[in-house]
C-alpha positions as CSV (number, residue, x, y, z in Angstrom):
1,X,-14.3,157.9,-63.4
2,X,-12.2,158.4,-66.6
3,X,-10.8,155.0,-67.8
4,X,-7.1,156.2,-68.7
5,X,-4.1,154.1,-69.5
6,X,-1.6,152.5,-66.9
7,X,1.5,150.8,-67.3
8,X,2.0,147.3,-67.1
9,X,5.0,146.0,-65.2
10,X,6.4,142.7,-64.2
11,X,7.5,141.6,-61.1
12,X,10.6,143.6,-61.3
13,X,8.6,146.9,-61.9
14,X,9.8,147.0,-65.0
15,X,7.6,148.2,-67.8
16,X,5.9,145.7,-70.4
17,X,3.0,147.1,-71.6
18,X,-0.3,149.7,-71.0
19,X,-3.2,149.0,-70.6
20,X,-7.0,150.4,-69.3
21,X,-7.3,150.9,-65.6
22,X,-10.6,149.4,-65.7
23,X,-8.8,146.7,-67.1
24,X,-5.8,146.6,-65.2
25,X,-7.8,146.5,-62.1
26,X,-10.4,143.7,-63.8
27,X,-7.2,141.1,-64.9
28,X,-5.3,141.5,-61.6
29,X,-2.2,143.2,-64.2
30,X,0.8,144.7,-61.8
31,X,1.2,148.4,-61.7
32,X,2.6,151.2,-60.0
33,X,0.9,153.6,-57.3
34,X,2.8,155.8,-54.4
35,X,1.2,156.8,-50.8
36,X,2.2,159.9,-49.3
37,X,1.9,160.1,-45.3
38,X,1.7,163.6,-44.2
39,X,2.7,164.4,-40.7
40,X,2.5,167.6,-38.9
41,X,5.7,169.2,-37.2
42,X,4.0,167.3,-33.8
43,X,4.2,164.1,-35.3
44,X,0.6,163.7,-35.9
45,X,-0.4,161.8,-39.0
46,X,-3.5,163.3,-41.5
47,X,-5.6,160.8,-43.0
48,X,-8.2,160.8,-45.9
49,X,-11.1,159.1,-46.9
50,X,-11.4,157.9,-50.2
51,X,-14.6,159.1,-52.3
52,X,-17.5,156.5,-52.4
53,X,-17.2,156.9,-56.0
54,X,-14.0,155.3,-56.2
55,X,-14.0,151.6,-57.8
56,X,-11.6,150.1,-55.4
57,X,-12.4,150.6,-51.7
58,X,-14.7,153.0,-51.7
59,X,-14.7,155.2,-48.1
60,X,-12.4,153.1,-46.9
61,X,-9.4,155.6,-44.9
62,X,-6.2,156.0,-47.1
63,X,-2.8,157.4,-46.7
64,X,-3.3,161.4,-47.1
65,X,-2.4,161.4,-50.4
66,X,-1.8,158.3,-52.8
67,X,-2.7,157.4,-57.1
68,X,-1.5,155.3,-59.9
69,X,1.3,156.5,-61.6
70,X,0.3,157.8,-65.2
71,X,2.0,156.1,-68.6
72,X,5.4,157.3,-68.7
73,X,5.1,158.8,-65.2
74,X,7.9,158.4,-62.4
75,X,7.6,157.7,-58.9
76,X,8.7,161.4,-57.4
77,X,6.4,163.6,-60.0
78,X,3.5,161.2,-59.3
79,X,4.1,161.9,-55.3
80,X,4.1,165.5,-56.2
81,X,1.5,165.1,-58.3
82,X,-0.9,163.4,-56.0
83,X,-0.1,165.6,-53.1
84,X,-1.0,168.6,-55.1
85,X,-4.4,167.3,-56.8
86,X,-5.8,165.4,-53.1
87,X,-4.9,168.3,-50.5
88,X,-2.9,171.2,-52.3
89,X,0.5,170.8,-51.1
90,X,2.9,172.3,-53.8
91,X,6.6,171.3,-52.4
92,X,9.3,172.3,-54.1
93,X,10.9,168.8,-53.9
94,X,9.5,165.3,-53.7
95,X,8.9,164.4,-50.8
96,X,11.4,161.8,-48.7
97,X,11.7,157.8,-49.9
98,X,10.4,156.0,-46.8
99,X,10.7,152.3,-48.9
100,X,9.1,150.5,-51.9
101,X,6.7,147.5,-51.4
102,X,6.7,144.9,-54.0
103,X,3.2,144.4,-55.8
104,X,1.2,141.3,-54.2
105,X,-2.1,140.7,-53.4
106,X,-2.0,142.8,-50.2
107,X,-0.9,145.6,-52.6
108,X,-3.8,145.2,-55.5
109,X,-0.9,144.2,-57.3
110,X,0.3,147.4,-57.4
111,X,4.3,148.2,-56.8
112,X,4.1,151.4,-54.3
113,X,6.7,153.6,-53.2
114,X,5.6,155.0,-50.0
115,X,6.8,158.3,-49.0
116,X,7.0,161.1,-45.6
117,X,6.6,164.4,-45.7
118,X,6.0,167.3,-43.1
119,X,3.8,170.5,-43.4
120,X,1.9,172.1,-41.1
121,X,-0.1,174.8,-43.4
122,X,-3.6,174.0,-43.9
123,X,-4.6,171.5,-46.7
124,X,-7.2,171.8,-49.2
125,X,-9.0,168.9,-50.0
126,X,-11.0,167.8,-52.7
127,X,-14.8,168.0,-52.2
128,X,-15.5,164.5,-52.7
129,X,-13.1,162.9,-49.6
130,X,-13.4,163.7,-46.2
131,X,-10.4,164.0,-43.8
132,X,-9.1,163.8,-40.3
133,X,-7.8,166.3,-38.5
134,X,-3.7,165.4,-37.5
135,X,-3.6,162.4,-35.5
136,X,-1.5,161.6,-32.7
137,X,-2.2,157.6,-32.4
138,X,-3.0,155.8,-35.4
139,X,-3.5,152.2,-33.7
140,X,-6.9,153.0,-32.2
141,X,-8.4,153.9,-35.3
142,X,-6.6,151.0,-37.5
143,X,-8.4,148.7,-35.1
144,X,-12.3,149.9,-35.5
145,X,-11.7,151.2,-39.5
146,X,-11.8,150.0,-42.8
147,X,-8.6,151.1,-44.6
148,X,-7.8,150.8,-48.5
149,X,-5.8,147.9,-48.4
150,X,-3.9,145.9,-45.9
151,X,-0.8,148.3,-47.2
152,X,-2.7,151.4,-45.3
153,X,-2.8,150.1,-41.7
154,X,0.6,148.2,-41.9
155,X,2.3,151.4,-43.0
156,X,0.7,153.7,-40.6
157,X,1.4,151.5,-37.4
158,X,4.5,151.7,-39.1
159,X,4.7,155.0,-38.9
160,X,3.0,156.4,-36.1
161,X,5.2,158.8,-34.4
């Protein structure tokens, strides 16, 4: 995994520095990541797993599309962003605001915005996760499954529809 450069916030999400990932990650440093939950026009959430090469949780289930924002990056064009490099979705428009969490511990100290979208075309996912087809309850599998962060199952019980 290429070590690239993340901004450094402060509690108010505002930016003080950048720094390595491998760092960020390594001193606890806040930063900024968005998680995009995409339903189908049933209601049914997709999930994906996150590649065992990943340094934090790795094949742990994740939102079906989430990342660090780059240096410089905002919120909306990293949702779009993600959702087009994890499963192919190329909206027009970023998708809607759900709410912002504040970064914490339960968070990897990361501020995340987490946002809803709809689609029902087929999604093309990268090679190295794994995903489930649309699901229609969420809280049997939060209850047997290890998710990416306390964020993950919190949010999808949320928004299980």
């Amino acid at each position: 995994m290429s070590d690239e450069f993340f901004d450094v916030v402060n509690d108010r999400d505002e930016v003080i520095g950048r720094e390595y990932r491998s760092e960020v990650h390594r001193r606890g440093l806040m930063h900024r990541a968005v998680h995009v939950l995409v339903f189908n026009s049933k209601g049914e959430l997709f999930l994906q797993k996150r590649s065992q090469t990943k340094d934090t949780f790795p094949g742990a289930w994740d939102s079906s599309a989430s990342g660090h924002l780059c240096c410089g990056e905002e919120y909306d064009v990293c949702a779009l962003r993600e959702l087009d490099e994890e499963i192919g979705l190329k909206p027009k428009a970023p998708p809607e605001r759900l709410f912002k969490i504040d970064a914490g511990p339960q968070t990897g100290q990361e501020h995340v915005w987490v946002y809803r979208c709809v689609c029902d075309q087929p999604l093309k996912l990268n090679p190295e996760s794994g995903g489930l087809p649309f699901l229609k309850d969420v809280n049997c599998l939060c209850k047997d499954h290890r998710f990416a962060s306390a964020l993950k199952s919190q949010s999808l019980l949320a928004f299980n529809r």
